[in-house]
C-alpha positions as a Python dict, from the first residue, in 0.01 Angstrom:
ca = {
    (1, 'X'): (0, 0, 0),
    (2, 'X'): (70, 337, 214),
    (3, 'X'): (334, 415, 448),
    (4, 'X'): (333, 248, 752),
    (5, 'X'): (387, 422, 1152),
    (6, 'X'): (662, 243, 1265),
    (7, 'X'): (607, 344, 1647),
    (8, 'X'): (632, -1, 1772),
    (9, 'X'): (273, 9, 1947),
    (10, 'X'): (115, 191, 1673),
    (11, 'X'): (-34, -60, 1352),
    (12, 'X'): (-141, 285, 1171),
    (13, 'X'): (-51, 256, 738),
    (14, 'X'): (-148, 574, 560),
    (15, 'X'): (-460, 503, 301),
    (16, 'X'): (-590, 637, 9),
    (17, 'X'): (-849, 822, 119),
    (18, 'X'): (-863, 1113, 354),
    (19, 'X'): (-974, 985, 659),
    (20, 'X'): (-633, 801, 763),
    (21, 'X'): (-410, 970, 986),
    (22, 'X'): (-137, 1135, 794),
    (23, 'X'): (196, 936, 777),
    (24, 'X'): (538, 1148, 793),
    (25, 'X'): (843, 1078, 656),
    (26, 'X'): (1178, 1061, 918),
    (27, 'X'): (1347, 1376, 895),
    (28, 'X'): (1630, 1350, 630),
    (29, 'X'): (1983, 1234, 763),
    (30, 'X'): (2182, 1501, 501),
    (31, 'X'): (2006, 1815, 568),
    (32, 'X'): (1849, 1693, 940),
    (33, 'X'): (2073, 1456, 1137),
    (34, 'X'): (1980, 1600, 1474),
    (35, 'X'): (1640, 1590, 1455),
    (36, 'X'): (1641, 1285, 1304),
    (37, 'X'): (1828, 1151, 1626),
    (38, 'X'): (1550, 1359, 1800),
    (39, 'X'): (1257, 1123, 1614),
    (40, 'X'): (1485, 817, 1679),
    (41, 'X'): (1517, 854, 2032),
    (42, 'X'): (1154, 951, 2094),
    (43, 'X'): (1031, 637, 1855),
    (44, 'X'): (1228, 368, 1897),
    (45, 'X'): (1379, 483, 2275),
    (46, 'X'): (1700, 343, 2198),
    (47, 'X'): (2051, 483, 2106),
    (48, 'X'): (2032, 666, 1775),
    (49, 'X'): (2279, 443, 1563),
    (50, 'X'): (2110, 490, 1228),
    (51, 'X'): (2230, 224, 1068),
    (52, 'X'): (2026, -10, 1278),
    (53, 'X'): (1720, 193, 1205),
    (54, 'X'): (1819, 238, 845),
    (55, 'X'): (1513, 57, 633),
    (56, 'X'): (1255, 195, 867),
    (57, 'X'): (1314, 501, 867),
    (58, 'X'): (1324, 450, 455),
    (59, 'X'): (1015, 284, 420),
    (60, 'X'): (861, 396, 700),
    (61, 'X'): (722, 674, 929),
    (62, 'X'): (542, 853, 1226),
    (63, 'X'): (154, 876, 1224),
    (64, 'X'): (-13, 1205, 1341),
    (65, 'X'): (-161, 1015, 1632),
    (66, 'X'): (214, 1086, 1775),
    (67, 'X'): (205, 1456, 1769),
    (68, 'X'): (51, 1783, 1932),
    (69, 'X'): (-202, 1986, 1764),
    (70, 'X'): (12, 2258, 1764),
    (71, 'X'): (304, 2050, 1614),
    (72, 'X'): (116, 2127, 1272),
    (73, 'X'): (150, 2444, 1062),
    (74, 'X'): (-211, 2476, 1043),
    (75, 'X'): (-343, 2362, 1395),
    (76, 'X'): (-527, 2674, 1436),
    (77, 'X'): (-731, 2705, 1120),
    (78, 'X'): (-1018, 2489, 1251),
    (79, 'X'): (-919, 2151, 1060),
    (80, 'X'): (-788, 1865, 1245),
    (81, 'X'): (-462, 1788, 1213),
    (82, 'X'): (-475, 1432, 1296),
    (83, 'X'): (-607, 1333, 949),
    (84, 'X'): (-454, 1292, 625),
    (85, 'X'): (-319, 1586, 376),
    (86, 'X'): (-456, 1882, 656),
    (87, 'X'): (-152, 1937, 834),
    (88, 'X'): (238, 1970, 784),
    (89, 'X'): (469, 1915, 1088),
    (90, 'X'): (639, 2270, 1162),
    (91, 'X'): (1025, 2213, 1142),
    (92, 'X'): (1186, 2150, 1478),
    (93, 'X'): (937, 1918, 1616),
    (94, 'X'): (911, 1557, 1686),
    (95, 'X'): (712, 1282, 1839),
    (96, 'X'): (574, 1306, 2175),
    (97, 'X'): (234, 1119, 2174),
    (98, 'X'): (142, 771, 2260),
    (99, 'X'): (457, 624, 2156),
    (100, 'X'): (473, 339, 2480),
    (101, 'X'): (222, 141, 2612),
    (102, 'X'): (288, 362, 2933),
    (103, 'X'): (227, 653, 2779),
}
């Protein structure tokens, strides 16, 4: 079993194989706690109490289908980014893509 999106409209769980979109972990609450907020906020649009969002954001994470292109390192180098293992999130972003069914 892969790592599930946990964007509450989104039923995306990262695969084996290279044609799921990439899964990324929540931004770590020790050395991150503002982005983390940052994810929180644009996820869940709610208050950012961690605790409450404590086991998904452990066992859980964003898809790619919830970020720019150019929120990847490697947008630029002709891959798609929306696919597993050809992108990694640059540091200060966070998810801005389809994350409400108004959206």
């Amino acid at each position: 079993m892969g790592r599930k999106c946990v964007v509450p409209t989104c039923s995306t769980e990262q695969g084996p194989n290279s044609t799921t979109p990439q899964v990324h972990r929540f931004p770590s609450p020790a050395s991150s706690s503002d982005q983390l907020k940052l994810w929180i906020q644009a996820v869940f649009q709610q208050s950012t109490d961690l605790s409450h969002f404590e086991g998904k954001i452990r066992n859980g994470g964003v898809c790619s289908s919830h970020f720019l292109p150019n929120d990847y390192r490697n947008w630029n180098d002709g891959l798609n980014p929306l696919f597993h293992k050809l992108g990694r999130l640059k540091p200060n972003v966070f998810p801005s893509q389809n994350l409400s069914r108004n959206s």
